[in-house]
Biotite code that builds the C-alpha atoms (Angstrom):
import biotite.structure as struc

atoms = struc.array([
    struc.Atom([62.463, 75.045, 136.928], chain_id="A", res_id=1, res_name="UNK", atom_name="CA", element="C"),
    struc.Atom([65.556, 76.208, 138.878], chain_id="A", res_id=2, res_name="UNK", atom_name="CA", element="C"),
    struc.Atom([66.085, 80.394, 139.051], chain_id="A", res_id=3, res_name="UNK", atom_name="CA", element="C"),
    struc.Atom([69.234, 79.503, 136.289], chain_id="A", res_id=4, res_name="UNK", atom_name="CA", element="C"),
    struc.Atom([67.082, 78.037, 133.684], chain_id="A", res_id=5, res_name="UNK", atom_name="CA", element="C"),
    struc.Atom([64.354, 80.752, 133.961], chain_id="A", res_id=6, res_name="UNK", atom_name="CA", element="C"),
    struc.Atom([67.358, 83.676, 133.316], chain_id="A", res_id=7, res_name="UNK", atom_name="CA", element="C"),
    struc.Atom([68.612, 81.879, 130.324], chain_id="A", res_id=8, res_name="UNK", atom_name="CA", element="C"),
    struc.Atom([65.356, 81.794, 128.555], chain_id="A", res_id=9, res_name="UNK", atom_name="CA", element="C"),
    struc.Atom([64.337, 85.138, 129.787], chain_id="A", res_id=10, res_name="UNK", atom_name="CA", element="C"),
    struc.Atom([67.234, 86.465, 128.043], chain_id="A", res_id=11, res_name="UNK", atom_name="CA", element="C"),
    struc.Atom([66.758, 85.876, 124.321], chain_id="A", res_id=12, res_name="UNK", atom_name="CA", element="C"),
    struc.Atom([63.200, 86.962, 125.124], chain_id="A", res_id=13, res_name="UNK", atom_name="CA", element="C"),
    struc.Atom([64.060, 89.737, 126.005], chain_id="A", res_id=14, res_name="UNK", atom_name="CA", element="C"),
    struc.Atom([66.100, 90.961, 123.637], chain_id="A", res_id=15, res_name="UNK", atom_name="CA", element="C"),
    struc.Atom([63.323, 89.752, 121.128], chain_id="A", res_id=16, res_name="UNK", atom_name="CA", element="C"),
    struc.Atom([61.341, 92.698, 122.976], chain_id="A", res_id=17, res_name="UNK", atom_name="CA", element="C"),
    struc.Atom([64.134, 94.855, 122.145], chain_id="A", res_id=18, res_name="UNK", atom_name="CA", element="C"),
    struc.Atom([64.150, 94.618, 118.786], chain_id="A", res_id=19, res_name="UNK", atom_name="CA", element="C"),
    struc.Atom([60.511, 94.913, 118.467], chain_id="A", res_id=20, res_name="UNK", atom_name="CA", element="C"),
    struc.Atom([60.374, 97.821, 120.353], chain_id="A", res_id=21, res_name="UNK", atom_name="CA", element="C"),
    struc.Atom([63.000, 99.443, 118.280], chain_id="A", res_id=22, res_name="UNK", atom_name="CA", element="C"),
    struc.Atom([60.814, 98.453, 115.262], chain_id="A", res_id=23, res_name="UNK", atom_name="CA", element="C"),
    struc.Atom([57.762, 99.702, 116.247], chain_id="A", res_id=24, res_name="UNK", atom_name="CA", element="C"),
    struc.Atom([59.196, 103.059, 117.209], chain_id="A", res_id=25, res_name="UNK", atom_name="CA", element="C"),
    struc.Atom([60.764, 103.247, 113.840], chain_id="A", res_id=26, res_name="UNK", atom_name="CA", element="C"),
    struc.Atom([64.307, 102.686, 114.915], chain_id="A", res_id=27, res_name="UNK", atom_name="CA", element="C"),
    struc.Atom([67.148, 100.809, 114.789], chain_id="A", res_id=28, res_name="UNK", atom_name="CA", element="C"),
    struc.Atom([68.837, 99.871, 117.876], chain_id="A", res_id=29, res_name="UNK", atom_name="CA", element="C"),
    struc.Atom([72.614, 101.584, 117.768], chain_id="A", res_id=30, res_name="UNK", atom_name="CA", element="C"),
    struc.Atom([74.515, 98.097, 118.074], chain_id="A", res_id=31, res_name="UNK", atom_name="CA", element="C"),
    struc.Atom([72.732, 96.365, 115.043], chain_id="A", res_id=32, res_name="UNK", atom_name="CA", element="C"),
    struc.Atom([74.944, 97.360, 111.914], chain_id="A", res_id=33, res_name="UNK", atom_name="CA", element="C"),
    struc.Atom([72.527, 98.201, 109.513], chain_id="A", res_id=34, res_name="UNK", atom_name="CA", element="C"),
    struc.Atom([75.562, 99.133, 105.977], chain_id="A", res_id=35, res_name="UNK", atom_name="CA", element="C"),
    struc.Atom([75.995, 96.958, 104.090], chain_id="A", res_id=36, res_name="UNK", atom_name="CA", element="C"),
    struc.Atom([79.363, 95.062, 104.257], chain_id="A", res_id=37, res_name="UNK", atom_name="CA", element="C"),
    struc.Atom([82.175, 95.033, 101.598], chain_id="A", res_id=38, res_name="UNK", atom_name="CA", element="C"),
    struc.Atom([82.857, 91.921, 99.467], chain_id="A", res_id=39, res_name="UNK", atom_name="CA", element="C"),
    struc.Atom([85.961, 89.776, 100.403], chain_id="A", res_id=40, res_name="UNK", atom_name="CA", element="C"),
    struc.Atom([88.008, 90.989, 97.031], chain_id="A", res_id=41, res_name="UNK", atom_name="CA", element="C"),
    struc.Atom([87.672, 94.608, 98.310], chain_id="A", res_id=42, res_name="UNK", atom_name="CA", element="C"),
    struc.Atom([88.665, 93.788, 101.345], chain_id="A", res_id=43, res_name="UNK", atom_name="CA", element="C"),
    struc.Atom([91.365, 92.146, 99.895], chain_id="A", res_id=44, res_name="UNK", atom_name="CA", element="C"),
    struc.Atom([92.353, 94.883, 97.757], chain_id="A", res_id=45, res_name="UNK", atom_name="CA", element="C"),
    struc.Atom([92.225, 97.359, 100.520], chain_id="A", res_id=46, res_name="UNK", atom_name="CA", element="C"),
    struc.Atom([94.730, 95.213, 102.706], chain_id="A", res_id=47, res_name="UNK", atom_name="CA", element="C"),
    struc.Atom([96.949, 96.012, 99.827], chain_id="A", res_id=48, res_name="UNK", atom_name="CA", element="C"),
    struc.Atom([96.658, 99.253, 99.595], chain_id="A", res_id=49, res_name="UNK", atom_name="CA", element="C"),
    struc.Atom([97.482, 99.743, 103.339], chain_id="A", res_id=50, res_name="UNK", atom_name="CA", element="C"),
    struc.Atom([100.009, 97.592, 103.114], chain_id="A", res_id=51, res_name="UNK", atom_name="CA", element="C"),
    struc.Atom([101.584, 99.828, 100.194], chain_id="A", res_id=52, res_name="UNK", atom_name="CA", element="C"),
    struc.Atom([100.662, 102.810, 102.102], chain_id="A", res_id=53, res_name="UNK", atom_name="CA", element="C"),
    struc.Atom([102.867, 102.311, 104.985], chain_id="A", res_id=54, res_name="UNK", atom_name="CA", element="C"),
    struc.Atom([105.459, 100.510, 102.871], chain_id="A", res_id=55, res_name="UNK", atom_name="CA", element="C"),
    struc.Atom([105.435, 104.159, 101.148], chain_id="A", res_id=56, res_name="UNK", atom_name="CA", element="C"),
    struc.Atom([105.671, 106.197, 104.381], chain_id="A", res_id=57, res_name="UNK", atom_name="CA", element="C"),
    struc.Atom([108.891, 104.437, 105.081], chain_id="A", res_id=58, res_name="UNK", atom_name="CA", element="C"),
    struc.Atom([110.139, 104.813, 102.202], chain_id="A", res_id=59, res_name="UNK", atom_name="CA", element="C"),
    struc.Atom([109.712, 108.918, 102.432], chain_id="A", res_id=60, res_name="UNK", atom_name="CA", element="C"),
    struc.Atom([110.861, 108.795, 106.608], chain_id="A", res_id=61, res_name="UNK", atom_name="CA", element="C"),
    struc.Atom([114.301, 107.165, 105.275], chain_id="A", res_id=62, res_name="UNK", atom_name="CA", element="C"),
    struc.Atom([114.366, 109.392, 101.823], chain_id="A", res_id=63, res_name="UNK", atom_name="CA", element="C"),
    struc.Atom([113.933, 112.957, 104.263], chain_id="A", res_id=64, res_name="UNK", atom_name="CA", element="C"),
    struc.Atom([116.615, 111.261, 106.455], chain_id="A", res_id=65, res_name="UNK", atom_name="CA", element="C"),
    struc.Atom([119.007, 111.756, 103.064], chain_id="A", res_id=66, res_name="UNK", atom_name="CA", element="C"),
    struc.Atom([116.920, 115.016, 102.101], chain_id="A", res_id=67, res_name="UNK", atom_name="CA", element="C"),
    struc.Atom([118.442, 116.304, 105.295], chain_id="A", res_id=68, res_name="UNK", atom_name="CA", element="C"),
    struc.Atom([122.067, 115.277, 105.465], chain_id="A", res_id=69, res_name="UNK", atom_name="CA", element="C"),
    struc.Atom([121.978, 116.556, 102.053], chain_id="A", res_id=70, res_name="UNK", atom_name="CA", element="C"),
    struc.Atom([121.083, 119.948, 102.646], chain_id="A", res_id=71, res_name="UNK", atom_name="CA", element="C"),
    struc.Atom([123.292, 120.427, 105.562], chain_id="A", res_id=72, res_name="UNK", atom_name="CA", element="C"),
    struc.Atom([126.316, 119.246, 103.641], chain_id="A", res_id=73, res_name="UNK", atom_name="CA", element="C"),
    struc.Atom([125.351, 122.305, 100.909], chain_id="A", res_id=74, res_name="UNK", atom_name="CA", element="C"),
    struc.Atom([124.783, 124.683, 103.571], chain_id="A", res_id=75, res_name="UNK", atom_name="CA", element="C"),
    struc.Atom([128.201, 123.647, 105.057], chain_id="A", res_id=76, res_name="UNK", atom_name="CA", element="C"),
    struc.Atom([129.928, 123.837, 101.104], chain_id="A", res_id=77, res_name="UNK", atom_name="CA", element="C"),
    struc.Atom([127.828, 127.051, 100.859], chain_id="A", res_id=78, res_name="UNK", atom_name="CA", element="C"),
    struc.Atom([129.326, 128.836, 104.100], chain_id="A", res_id=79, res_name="UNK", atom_name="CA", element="C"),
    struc.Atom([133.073, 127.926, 103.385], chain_id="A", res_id=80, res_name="UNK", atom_name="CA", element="C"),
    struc.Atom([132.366, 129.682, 99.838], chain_id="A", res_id=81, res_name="UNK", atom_name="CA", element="C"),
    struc.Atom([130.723, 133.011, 101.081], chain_id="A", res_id=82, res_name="UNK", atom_name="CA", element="C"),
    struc.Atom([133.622, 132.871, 103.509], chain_id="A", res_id=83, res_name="UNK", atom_name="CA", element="C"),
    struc.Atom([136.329, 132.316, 100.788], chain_id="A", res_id=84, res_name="UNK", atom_name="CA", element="C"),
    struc.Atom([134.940, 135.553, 98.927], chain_id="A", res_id=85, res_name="UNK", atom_name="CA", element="C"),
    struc.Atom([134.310, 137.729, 101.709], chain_id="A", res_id=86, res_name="UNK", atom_name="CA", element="C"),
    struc.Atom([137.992, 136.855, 102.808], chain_id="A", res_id=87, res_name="UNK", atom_name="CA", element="C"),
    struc.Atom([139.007, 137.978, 99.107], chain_id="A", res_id=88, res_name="UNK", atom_name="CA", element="C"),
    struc.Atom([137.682, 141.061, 98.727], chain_id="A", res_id=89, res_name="UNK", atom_name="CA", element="C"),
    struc.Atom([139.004, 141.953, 101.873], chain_id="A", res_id=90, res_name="UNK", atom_name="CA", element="C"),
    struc.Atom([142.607, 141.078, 100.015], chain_id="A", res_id=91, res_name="UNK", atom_name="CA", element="C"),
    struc.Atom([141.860, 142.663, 97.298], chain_id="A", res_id=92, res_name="UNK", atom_name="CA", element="C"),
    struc.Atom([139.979, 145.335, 98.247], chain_id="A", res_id=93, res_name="UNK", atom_name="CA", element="C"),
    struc.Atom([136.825, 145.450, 96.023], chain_id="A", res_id=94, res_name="UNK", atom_name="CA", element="C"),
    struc.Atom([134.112, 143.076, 95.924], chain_id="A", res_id=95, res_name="UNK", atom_name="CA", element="C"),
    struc.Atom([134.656, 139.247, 94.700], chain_id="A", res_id=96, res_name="UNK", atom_name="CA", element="C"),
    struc.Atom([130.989, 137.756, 94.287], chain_id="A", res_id=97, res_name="UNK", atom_name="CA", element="C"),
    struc.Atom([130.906, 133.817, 94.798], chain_id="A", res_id=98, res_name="UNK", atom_name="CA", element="C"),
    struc.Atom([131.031, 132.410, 90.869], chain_id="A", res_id=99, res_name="UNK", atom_name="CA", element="C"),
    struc.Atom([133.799, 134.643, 89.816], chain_id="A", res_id=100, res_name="UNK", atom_name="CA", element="C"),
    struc.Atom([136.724, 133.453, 89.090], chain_id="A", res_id=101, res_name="UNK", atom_name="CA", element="C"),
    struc.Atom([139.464, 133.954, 91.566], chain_id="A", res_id=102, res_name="UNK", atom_name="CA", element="C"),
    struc.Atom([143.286, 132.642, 91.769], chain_id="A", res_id=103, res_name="UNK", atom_name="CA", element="C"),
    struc.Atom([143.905, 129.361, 92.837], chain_id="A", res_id=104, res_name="UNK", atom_name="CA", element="C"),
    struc.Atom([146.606, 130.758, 95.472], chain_id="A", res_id=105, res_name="UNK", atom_name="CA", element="C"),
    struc.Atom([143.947, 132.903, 97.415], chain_id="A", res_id=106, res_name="UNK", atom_name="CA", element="C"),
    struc.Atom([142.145, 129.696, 98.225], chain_id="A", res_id=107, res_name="UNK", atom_name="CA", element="C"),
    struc.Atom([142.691, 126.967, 101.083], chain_id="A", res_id=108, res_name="UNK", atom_name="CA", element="C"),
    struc.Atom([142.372, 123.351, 99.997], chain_id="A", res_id=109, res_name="UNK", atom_name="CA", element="C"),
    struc.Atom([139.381, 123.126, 101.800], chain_id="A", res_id=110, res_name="UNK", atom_name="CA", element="C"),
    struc.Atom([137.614, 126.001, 99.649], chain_id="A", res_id=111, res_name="UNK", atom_name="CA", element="C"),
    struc.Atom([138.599, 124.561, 96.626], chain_id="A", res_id=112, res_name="UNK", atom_name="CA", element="C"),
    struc.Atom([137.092, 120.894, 97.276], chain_id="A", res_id=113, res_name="UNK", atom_name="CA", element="C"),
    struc.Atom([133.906, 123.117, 98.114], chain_id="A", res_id=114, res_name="UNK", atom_name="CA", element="C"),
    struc.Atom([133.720, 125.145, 95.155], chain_id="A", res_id=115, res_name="UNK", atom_name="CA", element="C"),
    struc.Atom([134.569, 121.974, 92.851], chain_id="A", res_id=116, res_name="UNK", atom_name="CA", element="C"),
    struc.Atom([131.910, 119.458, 94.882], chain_id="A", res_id=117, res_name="UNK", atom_name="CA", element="C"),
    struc.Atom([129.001, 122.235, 94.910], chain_id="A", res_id=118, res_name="UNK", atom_name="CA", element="C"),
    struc.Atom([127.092, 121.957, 92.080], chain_id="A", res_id=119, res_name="UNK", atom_name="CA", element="C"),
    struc.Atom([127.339, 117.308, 92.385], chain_id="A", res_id=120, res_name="UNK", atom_name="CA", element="C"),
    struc.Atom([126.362, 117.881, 95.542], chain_id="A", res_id=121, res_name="UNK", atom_name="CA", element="C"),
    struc.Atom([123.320, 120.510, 95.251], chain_id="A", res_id=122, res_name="UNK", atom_name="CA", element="C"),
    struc.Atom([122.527, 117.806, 91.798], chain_id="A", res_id=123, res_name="UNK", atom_name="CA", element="C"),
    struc.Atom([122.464, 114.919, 94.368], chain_id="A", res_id=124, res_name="UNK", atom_name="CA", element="C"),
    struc.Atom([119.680, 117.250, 96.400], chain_id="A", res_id=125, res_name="UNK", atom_name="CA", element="C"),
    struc.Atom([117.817, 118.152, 93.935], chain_id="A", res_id=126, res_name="UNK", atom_name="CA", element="C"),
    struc.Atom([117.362, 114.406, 92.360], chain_id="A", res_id=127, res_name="UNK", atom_name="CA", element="C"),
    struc.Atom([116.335, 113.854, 96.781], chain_id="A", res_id=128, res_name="UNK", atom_name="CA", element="C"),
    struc.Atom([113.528, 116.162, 96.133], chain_id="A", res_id=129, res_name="UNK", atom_name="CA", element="C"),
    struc.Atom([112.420, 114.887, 92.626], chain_id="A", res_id=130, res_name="UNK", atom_name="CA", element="C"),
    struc.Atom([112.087, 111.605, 94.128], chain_id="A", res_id=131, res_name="UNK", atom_name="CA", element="C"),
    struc.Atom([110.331, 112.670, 97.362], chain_id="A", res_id=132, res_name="UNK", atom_name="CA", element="C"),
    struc.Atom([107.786, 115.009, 95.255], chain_id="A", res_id=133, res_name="UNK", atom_name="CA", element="C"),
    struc.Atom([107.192, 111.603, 93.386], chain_id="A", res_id=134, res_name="UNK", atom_name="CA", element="C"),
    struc.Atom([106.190, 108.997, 96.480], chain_id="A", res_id=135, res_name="UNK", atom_name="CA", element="C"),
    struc.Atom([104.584, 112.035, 97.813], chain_id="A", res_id=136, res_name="UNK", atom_name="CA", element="C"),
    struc.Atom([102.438, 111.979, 94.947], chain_id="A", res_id=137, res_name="UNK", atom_name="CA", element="C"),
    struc.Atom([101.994, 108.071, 94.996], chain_id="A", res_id=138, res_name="UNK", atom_name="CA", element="C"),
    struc.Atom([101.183, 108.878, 98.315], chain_id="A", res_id=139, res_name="UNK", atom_name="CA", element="C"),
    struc.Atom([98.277, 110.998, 97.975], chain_id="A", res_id=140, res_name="UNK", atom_name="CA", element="C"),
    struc.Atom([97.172, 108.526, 95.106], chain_id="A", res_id=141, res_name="UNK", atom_name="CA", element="C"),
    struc.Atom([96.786, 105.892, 97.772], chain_id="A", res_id=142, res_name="UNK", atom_name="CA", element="C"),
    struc.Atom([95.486, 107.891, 100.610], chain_id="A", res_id=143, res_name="UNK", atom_name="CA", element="C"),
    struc.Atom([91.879, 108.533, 97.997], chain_id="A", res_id=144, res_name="UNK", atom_name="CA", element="C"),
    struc.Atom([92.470, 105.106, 97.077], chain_id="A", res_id=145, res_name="UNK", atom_name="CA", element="C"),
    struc.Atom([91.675, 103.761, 100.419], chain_id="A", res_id=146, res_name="UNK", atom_name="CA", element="C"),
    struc.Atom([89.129, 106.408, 101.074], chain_id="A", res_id=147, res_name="UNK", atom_name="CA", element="C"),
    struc.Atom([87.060, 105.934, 97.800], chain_id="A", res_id=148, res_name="UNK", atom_name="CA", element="C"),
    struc.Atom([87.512, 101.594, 98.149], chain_id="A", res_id=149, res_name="UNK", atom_name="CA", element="C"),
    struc.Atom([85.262, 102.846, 101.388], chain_id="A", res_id=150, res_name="UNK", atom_name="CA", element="C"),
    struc.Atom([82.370, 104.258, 99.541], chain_id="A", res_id=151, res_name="UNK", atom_name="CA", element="C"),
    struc.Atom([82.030, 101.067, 97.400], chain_id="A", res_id=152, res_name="UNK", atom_name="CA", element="C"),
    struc.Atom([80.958, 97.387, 98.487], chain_id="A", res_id=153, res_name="UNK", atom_name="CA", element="C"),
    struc.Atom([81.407, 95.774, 95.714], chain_id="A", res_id=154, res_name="UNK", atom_name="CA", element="C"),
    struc.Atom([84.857, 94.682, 93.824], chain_id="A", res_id=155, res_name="UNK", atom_name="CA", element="C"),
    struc.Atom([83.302, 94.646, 90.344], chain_id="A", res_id=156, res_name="UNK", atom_name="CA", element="C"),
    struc.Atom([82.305, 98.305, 90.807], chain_id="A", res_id=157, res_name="UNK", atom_name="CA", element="C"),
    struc.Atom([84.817, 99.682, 92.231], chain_id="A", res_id=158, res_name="UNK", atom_name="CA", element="C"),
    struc.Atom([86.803, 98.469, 89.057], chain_id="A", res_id=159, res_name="UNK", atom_name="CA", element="C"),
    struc.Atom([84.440, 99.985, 86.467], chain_id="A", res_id=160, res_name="UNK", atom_name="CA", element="C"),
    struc.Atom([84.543, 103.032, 88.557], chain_id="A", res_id=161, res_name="UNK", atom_name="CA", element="C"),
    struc.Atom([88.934, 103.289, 88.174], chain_id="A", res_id=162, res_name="UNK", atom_name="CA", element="C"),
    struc.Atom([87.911, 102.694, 84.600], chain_id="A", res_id=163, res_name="UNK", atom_name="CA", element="C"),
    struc.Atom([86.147, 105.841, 84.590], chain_id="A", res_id=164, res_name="UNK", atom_name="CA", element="C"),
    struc.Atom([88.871, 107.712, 86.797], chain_id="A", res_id=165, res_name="UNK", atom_name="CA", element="C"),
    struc.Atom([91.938, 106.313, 83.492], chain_id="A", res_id=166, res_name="UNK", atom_name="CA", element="C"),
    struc.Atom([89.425, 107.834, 81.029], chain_id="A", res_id=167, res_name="UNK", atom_name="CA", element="C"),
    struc.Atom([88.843, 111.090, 82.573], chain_id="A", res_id=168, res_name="UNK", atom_name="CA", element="C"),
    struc.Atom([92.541, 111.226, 83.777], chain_id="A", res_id=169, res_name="UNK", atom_name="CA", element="C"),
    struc.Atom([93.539, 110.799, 80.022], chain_id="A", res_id=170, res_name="UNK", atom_name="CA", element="C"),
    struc.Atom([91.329, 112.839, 78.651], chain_id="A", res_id=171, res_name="UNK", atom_name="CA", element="C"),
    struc.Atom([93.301, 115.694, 81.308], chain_id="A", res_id=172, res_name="UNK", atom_name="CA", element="C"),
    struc.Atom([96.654, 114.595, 80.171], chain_id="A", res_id=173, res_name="UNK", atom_name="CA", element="C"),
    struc.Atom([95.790, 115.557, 76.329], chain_id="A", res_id=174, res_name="UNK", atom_name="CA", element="C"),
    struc.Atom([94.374, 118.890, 77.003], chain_id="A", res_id=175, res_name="UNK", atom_name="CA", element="C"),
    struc.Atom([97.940, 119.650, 78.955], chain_id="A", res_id=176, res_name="UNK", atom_name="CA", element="C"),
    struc.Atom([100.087, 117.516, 76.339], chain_id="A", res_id=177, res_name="UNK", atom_name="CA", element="C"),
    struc.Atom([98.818, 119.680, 73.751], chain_id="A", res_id=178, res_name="UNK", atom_name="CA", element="C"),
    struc.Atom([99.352, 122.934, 75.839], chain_id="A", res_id=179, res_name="UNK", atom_name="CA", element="C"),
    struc.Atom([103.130, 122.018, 76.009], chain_id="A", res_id=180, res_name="UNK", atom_name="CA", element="C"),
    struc.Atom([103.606, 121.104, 72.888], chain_id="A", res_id=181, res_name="UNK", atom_name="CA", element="C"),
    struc.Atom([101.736, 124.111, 71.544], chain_id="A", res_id=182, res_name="UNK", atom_name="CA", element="C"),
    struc.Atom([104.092, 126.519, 74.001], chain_id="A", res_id=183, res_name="UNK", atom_name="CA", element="C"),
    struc.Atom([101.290, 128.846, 74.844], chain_id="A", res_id=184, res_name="UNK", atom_name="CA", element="C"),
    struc.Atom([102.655, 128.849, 78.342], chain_id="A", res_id=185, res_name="UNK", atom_name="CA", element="C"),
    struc.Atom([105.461, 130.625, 79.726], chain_id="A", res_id=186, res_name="UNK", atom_name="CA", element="C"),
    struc.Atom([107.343, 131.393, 83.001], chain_id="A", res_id=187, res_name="UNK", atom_name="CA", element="C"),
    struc.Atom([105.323, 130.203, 86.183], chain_id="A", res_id=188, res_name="UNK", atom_name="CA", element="C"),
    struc.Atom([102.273, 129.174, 84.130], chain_id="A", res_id=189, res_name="UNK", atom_name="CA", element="C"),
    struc.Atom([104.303, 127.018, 82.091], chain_id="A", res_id=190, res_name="UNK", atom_name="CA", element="C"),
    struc.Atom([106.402, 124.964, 84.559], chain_id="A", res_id=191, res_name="UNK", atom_name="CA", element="C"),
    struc.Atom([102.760, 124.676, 86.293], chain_id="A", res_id=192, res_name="UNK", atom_name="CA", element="C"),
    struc.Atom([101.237, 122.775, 83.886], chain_id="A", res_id=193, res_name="UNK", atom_name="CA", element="C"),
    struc.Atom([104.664, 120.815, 83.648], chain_id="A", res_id=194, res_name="UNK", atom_name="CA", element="C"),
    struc.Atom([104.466, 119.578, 87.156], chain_id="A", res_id=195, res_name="UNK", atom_name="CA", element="C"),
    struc.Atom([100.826, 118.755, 86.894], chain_id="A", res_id=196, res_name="UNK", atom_name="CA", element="C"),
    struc.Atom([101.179, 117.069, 83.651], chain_id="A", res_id=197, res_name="UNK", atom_name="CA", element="C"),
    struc.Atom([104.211, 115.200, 85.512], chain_id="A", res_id=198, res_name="UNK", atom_name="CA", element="C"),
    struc.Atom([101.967, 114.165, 88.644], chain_id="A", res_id=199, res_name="UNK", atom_name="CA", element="C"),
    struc.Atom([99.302, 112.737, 86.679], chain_id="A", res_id=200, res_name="UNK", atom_name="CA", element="C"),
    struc.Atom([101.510, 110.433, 84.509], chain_id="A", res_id=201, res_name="UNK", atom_name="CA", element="C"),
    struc.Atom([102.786, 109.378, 88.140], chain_id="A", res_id=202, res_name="UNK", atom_name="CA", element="C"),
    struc.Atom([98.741, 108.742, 88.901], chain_id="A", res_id=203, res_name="UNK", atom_name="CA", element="C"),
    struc.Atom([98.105, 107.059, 85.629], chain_id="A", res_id=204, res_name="UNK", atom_name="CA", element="C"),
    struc.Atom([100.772, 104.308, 86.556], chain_id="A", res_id=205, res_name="UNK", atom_name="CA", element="C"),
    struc.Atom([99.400, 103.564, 90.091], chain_id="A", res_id=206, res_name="UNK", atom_name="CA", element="C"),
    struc.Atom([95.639, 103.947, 88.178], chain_id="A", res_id=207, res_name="UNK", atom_name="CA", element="C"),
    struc.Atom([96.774, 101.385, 85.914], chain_id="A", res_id=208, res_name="UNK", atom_name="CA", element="C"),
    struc.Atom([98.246, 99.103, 88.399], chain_id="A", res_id=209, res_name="UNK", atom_name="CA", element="C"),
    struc.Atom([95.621, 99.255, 90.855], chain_id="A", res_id=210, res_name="UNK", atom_name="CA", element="C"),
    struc.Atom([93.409, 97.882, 87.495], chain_id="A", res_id=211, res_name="UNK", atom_name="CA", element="C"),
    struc.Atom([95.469, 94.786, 86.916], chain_id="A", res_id=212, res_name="UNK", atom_name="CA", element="C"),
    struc.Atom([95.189, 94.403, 90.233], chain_id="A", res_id=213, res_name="UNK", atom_name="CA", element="C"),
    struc.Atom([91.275, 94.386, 90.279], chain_id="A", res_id=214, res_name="UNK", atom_name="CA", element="C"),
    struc.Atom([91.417, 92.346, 87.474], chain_id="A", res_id=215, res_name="UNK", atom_name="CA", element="C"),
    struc.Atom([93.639, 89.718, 88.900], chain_id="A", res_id=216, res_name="UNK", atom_name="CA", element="C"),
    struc.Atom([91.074, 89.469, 92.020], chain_id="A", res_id=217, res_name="UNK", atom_name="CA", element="C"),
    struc.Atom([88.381, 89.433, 89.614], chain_id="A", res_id=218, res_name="UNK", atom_name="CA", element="C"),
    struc.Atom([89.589, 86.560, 88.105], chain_id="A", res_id=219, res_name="UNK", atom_name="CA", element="C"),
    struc.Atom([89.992, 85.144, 91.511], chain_id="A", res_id=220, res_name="UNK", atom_name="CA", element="C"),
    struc.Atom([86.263, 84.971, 91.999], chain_id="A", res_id=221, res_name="UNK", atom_name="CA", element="C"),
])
């Protein structure tokens, strides 16, 4: 038997002696994986929520892109309108506070086309930031999404465990429905519970999608 041969089967045997070892000491050796591995439809369904994940972050790099120019172009509007009334009450003497009305013939073109394109223009922002607090919201839905998929193995689970999440979700949008509609709230507490009632509705759609979605890979099995 050549010095080749004997290293080949001196190998395996060896490693059998590893194992042992590791056994009898009560141990597991640190490359052997040892959890238990997810089934292919929550693999699958993972993939697709990465997949929507980065879509999403994308989406909300191009959206502050627009968020941006948007608020620069009101900062610009605002600035030529302070500067219209400051130059005013200089004219006239006494303080001219941006809203009042003023005569047409104290103000340049250019101040004019401000004061008449603020308030589109601060609208256009504000719908920006509705729709960034929204995929910011889907966002976060996605980012437990992908971290709960990895405390389950199983796909079947994992869907009766979103079934819990819609019952207990709806269950939290009654108790704040019924606050609104009672108006027990006011000022800051009230617009509060708005916005939270708002982001969960937001949840409740992805919830709901992400359970067709189960169920379609369910089916698949």
């Amino acid at each position: 038997m050549n010095r080749r041969l004997i290293l080949v089967l001196a190998i395996p045997v060896l490693a059998l002696g590893v194992l042992i070892g590791y056994a009898q000491g009560g141990s597991v050796p640190p490359n052997v994986e040892t959890l238990p591995q997810s089934d292919a439809g929550l693999i699958e369904f993972q993939q697709m929520k990465l997949t929507q994940l980065g879509e999403l972050n994308k989406q909300l790099g191009d959206l502050q892109v627009n968020i941006d120019e948007q608020e620069a172009e009101v900062q610009r509007l605002n600035t030529l309108i302070d500067e219209a009334y400051k130059r005013i009450s200089e004219l006239v003497g006494f303080p001219v506070y941006p809203g009042e009305p003023v005569g047409m013939h104290l103000l340049t073109s250019e101040e004019i086309i401000a004061m008449l394109k603020i308030d589109a223009v601060n609208g256009e922002l504000s719908q920006l930031r509705k729709q960034e607090r929204r995929l910011l919201t889907i966002k976060q839905y996605l980012e437990q999404d992908v971290e709960e998929i990895q405390q389950h193995t199983k796909l079947e689970n994992y869907h009766k465990f979103k079934l819990s999440q819609l019952d207990d979700l709806n269950a939290r949008l009654v108790e704040l429905r019924i606050d609104i509609d009672q108006k027990a709230l006011l000022g800051e507490e009230f617009a509060s519970v708005q916005l939270e009632y708002d982001d969960l509705l937001i949840q409740r759609q992805q919830l709901q999608q992400d359970i067709e979605q189960l169920e379609q890979l369910l089916g698949n099995d």
